[in-house]
C-alpha distance (Angstrom), angle and dihedral (degrees) to the residues before:
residue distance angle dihedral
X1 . . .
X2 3.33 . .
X3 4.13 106.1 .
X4 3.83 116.3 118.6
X5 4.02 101.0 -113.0
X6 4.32 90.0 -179.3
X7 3.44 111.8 98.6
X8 4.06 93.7 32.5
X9 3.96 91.0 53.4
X10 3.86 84.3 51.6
X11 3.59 95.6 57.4
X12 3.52 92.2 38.7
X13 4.37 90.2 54.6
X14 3.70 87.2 47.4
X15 3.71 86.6 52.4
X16 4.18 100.4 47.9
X17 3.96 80.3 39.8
X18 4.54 92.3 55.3
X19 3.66 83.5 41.0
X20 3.77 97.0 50.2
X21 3.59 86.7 44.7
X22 3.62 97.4 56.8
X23 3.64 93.8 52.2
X24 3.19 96.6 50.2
X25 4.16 91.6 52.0
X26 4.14 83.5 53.4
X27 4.09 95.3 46.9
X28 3.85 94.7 42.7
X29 3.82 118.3 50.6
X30 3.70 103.8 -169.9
X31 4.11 83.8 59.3
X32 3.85 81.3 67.1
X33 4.09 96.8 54.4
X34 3.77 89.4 59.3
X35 4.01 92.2 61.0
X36 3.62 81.7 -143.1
X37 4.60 103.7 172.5
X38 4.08 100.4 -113.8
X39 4.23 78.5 -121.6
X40 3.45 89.9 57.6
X41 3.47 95.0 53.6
X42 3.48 91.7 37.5
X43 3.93 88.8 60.6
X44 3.69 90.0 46.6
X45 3.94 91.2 59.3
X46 3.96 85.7 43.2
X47 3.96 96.5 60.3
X48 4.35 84.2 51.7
X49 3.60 96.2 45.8
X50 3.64 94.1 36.9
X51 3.81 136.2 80.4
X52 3.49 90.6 -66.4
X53 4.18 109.4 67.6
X54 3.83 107.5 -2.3
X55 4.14 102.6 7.8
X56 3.82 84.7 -147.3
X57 3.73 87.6 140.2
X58 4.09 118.0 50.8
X59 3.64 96.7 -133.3
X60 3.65 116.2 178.7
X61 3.90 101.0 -157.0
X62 4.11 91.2 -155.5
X63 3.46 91.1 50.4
X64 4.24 91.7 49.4
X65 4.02 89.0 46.7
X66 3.82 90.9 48.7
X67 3.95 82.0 52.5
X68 3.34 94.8 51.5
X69 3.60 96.7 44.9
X70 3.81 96.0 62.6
X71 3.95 93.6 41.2
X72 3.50 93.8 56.3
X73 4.10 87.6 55.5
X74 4.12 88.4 37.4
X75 3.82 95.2 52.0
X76 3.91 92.3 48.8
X77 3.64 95.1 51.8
X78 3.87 94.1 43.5
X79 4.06 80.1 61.9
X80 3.45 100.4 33.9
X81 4.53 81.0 60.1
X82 3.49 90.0 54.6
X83 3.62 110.9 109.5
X84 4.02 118.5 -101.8
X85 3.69 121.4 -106.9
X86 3.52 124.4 -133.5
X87 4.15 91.5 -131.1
X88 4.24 86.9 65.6
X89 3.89 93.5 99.4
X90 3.68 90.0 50.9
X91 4.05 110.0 123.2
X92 3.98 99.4 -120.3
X93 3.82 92.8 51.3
X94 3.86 83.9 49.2
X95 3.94 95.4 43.4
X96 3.80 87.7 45.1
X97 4.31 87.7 48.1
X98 4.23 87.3 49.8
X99 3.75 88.2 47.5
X100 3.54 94.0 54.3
X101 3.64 95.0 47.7
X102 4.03 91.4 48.3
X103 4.08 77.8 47.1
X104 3.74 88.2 66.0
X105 3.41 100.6 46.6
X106 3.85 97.8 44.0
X107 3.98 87.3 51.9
X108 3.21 90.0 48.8
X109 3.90 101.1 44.4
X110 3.81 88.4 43.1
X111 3.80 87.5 52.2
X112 3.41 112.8 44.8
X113 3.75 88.3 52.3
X114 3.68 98.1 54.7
X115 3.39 83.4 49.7
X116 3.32 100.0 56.0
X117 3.64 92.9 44.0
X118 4.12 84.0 60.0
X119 3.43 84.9 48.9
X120 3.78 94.7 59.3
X121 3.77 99.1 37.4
X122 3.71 125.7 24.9
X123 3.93 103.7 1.3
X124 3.92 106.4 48.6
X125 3.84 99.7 167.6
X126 3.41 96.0 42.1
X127 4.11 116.3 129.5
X128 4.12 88.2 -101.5
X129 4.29 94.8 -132.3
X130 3.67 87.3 52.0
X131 3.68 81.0 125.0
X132 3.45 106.4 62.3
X133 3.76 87.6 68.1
X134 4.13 80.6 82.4
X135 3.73 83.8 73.9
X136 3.55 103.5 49.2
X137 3.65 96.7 31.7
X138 3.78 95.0 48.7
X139 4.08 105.4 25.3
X140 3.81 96.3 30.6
X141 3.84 105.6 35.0
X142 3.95 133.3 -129.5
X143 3.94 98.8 -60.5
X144 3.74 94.2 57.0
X145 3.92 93.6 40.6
X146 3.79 89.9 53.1
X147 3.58 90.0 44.2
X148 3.61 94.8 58.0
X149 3.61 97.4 31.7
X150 4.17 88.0 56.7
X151 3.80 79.6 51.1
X152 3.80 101.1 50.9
X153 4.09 84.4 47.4
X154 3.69 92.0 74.7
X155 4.24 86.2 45.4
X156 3.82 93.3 53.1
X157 3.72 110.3 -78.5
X158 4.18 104.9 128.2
X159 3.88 104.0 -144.2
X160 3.29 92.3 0.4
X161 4.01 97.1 151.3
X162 3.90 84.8 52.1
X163 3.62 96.1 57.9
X164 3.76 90.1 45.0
X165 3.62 85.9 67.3
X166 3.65 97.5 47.3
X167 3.52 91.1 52.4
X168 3.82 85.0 58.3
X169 3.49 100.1 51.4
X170 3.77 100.4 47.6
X171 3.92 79.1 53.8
X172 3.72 90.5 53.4
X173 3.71 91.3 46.1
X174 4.14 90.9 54.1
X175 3.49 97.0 49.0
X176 4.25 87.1 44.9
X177 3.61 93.6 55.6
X178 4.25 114.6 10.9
X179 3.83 82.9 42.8
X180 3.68 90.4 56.8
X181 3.76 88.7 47.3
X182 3.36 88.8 49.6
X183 3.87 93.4 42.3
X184 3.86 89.7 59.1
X185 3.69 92.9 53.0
X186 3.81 98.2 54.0
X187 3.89 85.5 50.0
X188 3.04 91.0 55.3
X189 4.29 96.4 49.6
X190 3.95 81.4 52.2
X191 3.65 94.5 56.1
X192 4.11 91.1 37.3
X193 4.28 85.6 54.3
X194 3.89 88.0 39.9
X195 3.99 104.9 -109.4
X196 4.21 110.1 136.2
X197 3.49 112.7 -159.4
X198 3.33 120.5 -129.9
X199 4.09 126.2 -110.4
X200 3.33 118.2 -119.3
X201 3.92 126.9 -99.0
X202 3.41 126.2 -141.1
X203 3.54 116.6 -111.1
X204 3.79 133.0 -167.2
X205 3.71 115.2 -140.6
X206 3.79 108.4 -135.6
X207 4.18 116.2 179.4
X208 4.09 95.6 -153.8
X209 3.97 80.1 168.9
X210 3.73 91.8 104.2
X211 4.05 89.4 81.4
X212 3.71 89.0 73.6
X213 4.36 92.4 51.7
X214 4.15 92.8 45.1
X215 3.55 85.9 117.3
X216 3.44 116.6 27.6
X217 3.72 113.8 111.4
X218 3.90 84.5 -147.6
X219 3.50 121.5 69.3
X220 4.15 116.9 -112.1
X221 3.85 93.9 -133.9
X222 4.00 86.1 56.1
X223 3.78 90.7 47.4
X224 3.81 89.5 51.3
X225 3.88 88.1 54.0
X226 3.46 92.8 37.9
X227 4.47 90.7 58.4
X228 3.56 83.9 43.8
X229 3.46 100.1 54.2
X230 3.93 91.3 49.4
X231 3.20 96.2 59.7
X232 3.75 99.5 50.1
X233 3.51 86.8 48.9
X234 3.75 89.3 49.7
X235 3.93 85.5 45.1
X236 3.53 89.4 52.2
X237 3.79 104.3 52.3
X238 4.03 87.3 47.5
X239 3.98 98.1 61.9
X240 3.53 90.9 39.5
X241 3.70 85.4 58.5
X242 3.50 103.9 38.4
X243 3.92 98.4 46.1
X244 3.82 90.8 49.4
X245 3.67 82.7 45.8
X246 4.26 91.5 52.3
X247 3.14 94.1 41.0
X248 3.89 93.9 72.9
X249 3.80 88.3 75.1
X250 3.61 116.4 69.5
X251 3.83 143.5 -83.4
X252 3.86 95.0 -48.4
X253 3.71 95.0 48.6
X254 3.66 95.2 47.2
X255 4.19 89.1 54.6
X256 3.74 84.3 54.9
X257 3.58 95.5 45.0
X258 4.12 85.6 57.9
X259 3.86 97.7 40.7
X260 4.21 82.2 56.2
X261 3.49 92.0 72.1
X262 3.32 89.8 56.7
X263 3.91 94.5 58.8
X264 3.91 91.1 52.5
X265 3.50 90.4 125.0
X266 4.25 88.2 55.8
X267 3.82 85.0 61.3
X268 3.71 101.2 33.8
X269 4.09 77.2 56.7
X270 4.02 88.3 51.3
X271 3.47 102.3 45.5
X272 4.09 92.9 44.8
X273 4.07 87.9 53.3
X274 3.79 78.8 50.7
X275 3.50 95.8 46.2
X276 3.90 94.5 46.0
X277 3.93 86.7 46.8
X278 4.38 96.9 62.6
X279 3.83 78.2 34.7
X280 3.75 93.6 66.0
X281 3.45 96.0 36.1
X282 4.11 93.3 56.0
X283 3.67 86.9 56.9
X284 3.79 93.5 65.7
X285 3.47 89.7 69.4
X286 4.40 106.6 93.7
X287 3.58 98.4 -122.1
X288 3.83 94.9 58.9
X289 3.96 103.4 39.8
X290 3.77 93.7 93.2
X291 3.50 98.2 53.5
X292 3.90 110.9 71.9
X293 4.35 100.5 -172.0
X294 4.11 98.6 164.2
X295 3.91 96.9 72.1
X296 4.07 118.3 -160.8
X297 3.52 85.0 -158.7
X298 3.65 101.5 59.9
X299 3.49 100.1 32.4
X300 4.02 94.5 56.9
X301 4.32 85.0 47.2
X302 4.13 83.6 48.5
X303 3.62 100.3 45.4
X304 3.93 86.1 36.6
X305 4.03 104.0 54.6
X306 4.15 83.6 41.1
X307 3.38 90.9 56.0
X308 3.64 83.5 60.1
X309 3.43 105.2 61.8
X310 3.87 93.4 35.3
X311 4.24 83.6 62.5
X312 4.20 89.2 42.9
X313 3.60 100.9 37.8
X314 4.25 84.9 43.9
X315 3.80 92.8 58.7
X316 4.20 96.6 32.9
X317 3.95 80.7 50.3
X318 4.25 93.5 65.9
X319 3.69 118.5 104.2
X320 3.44 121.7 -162.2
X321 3.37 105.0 -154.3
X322 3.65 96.3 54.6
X323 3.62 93.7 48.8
X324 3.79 94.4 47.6
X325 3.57 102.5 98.4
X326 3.91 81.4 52.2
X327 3.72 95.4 60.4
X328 3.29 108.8 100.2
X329 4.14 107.3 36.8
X330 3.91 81.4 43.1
X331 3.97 93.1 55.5
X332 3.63 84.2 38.8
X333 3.90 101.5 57.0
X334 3.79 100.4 35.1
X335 4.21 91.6 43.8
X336 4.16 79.9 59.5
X337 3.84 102.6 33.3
X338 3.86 87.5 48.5
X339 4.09 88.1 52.6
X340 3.87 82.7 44.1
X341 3.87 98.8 53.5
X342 3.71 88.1 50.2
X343 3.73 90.8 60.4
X344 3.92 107.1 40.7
X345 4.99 83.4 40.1
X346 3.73 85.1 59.5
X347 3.61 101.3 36.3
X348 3.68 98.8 47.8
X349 4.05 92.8 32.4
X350 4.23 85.6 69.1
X351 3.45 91.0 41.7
X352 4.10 104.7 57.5
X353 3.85 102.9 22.7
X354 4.12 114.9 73.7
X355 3.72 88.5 -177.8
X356 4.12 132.1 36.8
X357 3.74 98.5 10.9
X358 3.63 91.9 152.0
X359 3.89 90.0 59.0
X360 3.85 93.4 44.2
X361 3.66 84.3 51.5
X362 3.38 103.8 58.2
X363 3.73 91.2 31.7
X364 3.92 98.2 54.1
X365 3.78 88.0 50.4
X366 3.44 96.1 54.5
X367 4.02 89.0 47.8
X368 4.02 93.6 43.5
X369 3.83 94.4 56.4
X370 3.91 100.2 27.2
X371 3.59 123.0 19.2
X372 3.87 131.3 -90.9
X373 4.05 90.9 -69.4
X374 3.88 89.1 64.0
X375 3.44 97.8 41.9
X376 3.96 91.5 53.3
X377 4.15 90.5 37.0
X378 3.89 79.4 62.1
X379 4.03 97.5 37.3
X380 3.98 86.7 61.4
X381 3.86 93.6 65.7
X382 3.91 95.6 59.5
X383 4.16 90.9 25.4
X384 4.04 114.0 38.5
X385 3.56 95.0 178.4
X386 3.87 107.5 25.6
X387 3.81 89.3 -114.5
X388 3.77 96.2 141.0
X389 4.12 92.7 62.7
X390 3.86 91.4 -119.2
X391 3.82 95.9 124.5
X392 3.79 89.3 45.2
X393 3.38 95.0 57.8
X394 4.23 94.0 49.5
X395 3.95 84.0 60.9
X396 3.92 98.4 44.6
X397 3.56 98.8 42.1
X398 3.95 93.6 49.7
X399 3.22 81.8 65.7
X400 4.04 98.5 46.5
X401 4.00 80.0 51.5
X402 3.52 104.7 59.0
X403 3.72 88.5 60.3
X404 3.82 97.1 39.3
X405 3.92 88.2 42.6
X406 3.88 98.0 55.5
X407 3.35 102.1 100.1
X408 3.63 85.8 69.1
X409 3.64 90.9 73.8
X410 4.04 88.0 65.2
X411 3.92 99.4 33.4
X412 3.91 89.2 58.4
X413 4.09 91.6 49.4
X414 3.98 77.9 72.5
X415 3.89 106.1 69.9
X416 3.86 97.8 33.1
X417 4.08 84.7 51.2
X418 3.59 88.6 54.5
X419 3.60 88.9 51.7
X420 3.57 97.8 50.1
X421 3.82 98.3 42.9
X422 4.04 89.9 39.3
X423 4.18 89.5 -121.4
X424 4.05 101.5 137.8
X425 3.88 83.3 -171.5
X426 3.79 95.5 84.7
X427 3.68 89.7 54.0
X428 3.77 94.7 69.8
X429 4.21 86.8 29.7
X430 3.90 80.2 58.9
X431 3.60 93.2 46.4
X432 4.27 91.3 48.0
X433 3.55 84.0 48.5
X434 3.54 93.1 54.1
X435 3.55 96.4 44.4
X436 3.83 94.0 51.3
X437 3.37 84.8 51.1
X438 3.74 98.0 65.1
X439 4.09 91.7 34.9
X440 4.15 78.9 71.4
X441 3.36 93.6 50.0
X442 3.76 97.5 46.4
X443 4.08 83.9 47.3
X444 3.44 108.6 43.4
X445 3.99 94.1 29.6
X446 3.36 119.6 13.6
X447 3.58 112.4 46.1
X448 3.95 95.0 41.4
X449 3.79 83.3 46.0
X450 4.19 90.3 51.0
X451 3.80 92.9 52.0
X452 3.70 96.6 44.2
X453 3.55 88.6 50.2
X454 4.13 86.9 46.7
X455 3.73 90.6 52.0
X456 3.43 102.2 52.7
X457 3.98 90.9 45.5
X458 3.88 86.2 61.6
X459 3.74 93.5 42.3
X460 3.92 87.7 57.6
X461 4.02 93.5 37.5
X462 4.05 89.5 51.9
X463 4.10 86.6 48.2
């Protein structure tokens, strides 16, 4: 036999390993108070069984992170195809797209700094933006930290990729169990200002979708893979082109030209929208109005169930003994960036939403430490049934944020150029970058945003 079984036994582990997570969630009730994502947990009971305590699963870690790497992108562009709402200019979903953006760069900021600081006290050969891996571990989730980290590997970072992931989880494992501290505390303001949430009804998932395939002598779950795979392909061909083209131009250019592959999910996001944009205007055309090929439906279940595995593999893909020597600043900087994102999620949540600030709350905390999953796993305690817009506004304004947010992708460049050409002045031209960056945000969104939001409370309190 001489097939390659690898990366099919993967997927099938990470499959007995969700499943075995989400009967354990339905056999033991205290698994449920923690709100912990089944793929979470299912991660959780990958780095036990794996190579790391009882090796009873062959995981290859580069073959996980390579997995990861391309679901990250995959995921994005399944919900990037979906089709556009007519609610997505509506101001919360853009407040809550702005806040994520300012997210980034306060993680970031906050991080890089600390690490720095580690850098010049306790942990001298430590890579010196170390930090910033709060903000893409935290604010960006495990497929974009291991993207970047992979990235920053080639650049000088030694197991980057790995710490990436680590990053991630310790995210994961704040918004499991501080979110569900903080949860419980927002319940219990609700009750204090006499709001009862709602339980829960059951609801039967029905896909009535299959009207619009009837006659399509292709199947609509292959068309859905079939758009996808276009535009990664599309995605593909377009870095390849544009970092050969950058990297004509010197040192600086090159480091950007490296830290693009690690935003391949930005573009795969980009060219999707595109995509989905000389989709919709085919389908004005008479003879193609009937058929409806790009399927909500499907992609949402696609980009859903890879989600999944991008959040199990992620965890399952950890290794402790490469990230040991990263222990301690890593415990370090997420213990006080976690502390941190509690602060700035509840001081800017009261300050840009006039109504449901509890929900954003608790929603934008589970978002900036896990990834949209965890924030709306949270959401569902305070809001059953999604009636107060909340989880609406997570999807929308990730989408407001990756255009707001790309200047990120060049700011970064900054520190890991220092690094690599041993100039510590880009570090703190980086870190004035970064600042600047959120002084226009507060300017030109924030502050007008905080007094609107003032004004109308007083208009309502005066009623």
């Amino acid at each position: 036999m001489n097939q390659n079984w690898n990366l099919i036994l993967d997927l099938v582990f990470l499959s007995l390993l969700i499943g075995l997570a989400t009967l354990l969630k339905r056999l033991i009730k205290p698994l449920n108070k923690f709100l912990i994502p089944n793929a979470v947990l299912a991660g959780l009971f990958g780095l036990v069984v794996g190579p790391n305590l009882l090796n009873a699963i062959p995981f290859d870690y580069g073959r996980l992170q390579d997995l990861i790497y391309h679901l990250m992108a995959l995921g994005f562009i399944a919900i990037a195809l979906k089709k556009k709402r007519k609610k997505s200019g509506s101001s919360t979903s853009f407040n809550t797209g702005m806040f994520v953006a300012m997210s980034y760069a306060l993680q970031g900021l906050f991080g890089l700094v600390l690490g720095l600081v580690l850098v010049g006290t306790i942990f001298k050969n430590l890579f010196p933006p170390f930090g910033f891996m709060l903000a893409l571990g935290f604010a960006q989730g495990p497929g974009q930290a291991l993207s970047m980290g992979s990235s920053w590997e080639s650049l000088g970072f030694t197991n980057g990729a790995q710490v990436g992931l680590s990053f991630s989880t310790m995210g994961f494992l704040w918004a499991a169990f501080v979110g569900v501290i903080l949860l419980n505390v927002m319940v219990y303001r609700k009750k204090q200002i006499g709001i009862q949430i709602k339980k829960p009804k059951v609801v039967r998932m029905i896909d009535v979708s299959f009207k619009d395939h009837e006659s399509s002598d292709i199947d609509s779950f292959t068309i859905q893979i079939l758009s996808i795979g276009i535009v990664y392909l599309m995605t593909y061909f377009f870095l390849k082109w544009f970092a050969g083209f950058l990297g004509q131009f010197g040192s600086f250019a090159q480091t950007v030209a490296q830290m693009l592959w690690g935003f391949h999910f930005v573009f795969g996001a980009i060219f999707a929208f595109i995509f989905r944009g000389f989709y919709d205007k085919i389908r004005k055309d008479r003879e193609y109005t009937e058929m409806e090929y790009l399927n909500d439906f499907h992609l949402q279940r696609i980009a859903g169930g890879i989600f999944d595995f991008m959040v199990a593999a992620s965890i399952a893909a950890i290794s402790i003994e490469l990230i040991k020597q990263y222990l301690m600043p890593l415990i370090i900087v997420s213990t006080l960036g976690g502390l941190f994102i509690i602060f700035y999620v509840i001081y800017i949540s009261k300050r840009i939403y006039s109504k449901h600030v509890l929900e954003h709350i608790v929603a934008m905390f589970g978002m900036h430490t896990g990834t949209i999953s965890t924030g709306i796993a949270l959401l569902r305690e305070l809001d059953p049934q999604f009636e107060s817009g909340t989880a609406e506004d997570l999807v929308l304004g990730s989408g407001v944020a990756i255009f707001v947010g790309a200047p990120m992708m060049i700011i970064i460049s900054f520190p890991i150029e220092g690094y690599k050409t041993g100039n510590p002045n880009l570090y703190y031209l980086g870190i004035g970058l970064l600042l600047a960056y959120i002084i226009i945000l507060y300017l030109a969104w924030f502050l007008p945003t905080k007094k609107k939001i003032a004004r109308e409370r007083d208009a309502n309190h005066e009623e």
